[in-house]
C-alpha positions in Angstrom: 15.9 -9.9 8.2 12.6 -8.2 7.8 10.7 -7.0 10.9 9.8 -9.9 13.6 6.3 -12.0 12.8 4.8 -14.5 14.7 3.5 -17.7 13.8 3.0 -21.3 15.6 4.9 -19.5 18.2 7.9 -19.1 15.7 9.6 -15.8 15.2 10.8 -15.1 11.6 10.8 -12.3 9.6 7.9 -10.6 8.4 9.5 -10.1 4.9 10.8 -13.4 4.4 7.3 -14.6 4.4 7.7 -12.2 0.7 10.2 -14.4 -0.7 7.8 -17.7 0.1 4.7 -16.1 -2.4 4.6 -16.4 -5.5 4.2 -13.0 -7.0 2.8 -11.0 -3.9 -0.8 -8.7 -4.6 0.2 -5.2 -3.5 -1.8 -2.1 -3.1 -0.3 1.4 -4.2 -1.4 3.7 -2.7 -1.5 7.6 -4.0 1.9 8.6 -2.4 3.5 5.6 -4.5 2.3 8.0 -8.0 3.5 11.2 -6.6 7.1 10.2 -5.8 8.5 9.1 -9.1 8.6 12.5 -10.2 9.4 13.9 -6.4 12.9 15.6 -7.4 13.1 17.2 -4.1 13.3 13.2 -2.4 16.1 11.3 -4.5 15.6 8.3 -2.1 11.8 7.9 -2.4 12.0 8.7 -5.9 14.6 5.9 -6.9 12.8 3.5 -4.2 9.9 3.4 -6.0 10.8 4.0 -9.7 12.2 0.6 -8.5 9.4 -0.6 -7.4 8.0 0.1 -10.8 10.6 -1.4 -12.5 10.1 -4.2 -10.5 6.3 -4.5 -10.9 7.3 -4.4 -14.9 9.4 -6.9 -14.6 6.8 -9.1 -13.0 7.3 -9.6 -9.4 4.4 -7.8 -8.2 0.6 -7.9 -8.7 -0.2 -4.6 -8.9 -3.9 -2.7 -7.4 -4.7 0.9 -6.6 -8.4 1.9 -6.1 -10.7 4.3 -6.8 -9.9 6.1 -3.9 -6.5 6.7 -4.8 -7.8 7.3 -8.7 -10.1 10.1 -6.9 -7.0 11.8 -5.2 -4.9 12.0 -8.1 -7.9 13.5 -10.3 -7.8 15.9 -7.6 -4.2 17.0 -7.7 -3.5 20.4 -10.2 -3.3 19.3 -13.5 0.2 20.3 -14.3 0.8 16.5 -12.4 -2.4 14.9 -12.7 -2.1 13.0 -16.5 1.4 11.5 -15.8 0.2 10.2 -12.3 -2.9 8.7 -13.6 -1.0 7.4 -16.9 1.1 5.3 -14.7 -1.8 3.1 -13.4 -2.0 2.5 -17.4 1.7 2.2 -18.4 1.7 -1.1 -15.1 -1.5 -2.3 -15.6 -2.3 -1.5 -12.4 -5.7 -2.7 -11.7 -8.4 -0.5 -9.9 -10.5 -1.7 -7.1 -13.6 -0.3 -6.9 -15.1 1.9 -4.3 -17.4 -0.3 -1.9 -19.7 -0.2 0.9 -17.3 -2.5 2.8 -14.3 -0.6 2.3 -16.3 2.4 3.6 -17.6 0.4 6.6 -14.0 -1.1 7.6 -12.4 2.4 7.0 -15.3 4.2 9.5 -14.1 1.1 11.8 -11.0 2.5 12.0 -12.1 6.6 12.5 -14.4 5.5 15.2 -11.4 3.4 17.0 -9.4 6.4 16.5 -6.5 4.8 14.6 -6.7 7.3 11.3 -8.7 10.7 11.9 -11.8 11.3 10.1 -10.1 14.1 8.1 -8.2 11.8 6.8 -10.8 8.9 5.9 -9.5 8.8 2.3 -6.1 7.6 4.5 -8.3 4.1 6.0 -10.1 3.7 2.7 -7.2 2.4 0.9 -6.5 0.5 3.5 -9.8 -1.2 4.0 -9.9 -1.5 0.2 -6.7 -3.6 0.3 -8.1 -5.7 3.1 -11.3 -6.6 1.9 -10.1 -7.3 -1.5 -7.7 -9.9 0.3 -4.1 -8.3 -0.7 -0.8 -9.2 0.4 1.0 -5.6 1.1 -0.1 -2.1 1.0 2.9 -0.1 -0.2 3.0 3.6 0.8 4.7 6.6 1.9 2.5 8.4 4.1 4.0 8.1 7.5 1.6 10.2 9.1 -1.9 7.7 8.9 -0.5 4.3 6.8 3.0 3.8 7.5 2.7 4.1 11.5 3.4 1.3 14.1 0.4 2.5 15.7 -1.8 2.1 12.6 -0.3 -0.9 11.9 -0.7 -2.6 14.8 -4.7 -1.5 15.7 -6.1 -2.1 11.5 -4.7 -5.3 12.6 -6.3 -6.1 15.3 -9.6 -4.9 13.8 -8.9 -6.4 10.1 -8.0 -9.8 12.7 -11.3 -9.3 14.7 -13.5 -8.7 11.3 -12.1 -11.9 9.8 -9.8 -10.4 7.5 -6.3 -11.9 6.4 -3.4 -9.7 7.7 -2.2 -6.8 5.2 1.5 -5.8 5.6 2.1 -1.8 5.8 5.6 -1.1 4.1 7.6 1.4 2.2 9.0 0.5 -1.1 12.1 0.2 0.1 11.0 -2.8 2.3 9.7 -4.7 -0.5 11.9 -3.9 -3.0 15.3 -6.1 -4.0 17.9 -4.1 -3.7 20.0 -6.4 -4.6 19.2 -7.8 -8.3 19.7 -6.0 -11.8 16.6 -5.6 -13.6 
């Protein structure tokens, strides 16, 4: 069972509500590049080469953005060409930078829930909401993957109009279970 939702007044599992899409829209964002060739993690390495494997294989609707592009340009360039050649290799499609990503993300600076050093950290997250996506999936458990991140994007995503976004690892929204 997946973390506790409510809906209707019904409690259920955040993650079943995975299993009831069709193929679920999910946002990668930068950390998801870097750890398939992160030797020094063997768990978050073979999580999400999994999730890879798993986007290949269809279950996922994969999106990054221009943010994320912008970070791995960024990154030495000993690393940079396999990073960005993933977002090829799984068809991966880029959203594009926005004034309402960058309004949604300064949202969430001026609440306090991300610091404004890290803006890039609340851009991909406001690019996943506005564009309407089902999960983000990342690894950065020091602004994205947070309960108190989590909790307060939602409230403001919820208060903007915005659909919720779920905030998981890859190894919450990966089956661990099936061959591919």
């Amino acid at each position: 069972m997946g973390f506790p939702c409510f809906t209707a007044g019904i409690a259920f599992g955040c993650l079943d509500i995975f299993f009831l899409m069709d193929k679920p829209k999910i946002y990668l964002e930068t950390t998801i590049f870097n750890f398939p060739f992160a030797d020094d993690a063997p768990q978050y390495q073979a999580d999400t080469k999994r999730l890879f494997a798993e986007i290949k294989a269809g279950k996922f609707i994969p999106f990054t953005s221009e943010y994320v592009i912008r970070e791995l340009r960024a990154a030495p360039e000993s690393m940079r060409e396999e990073r960005l050649r993933l977002i090829q290799n799984y068809k991966v499609e880029v959203i594009p930078a926005s004034d309402d990503a960058e309004r949604l993300a300064k949202l969430y600076t001026k609440e306090g829930i991300i610091p404004e050093k890290y803006q890039t950290d609340a851009l991909h997250i406001a690019a996943a909401t506005i564009t309407g996506l089902d999960f983000i999936v990342s690894l950065n458990f020091r602004h994205i993957v947070k309960r108190k991140t989590i909790i307060e994007t939602e409230i403001i995503n919820a208060r903007e109009g915005f659909k919720r976004v779920f905030i998981h690892t890859p190894a919450e929204v990966i089956d661990h279970d099936e061959e591919l």
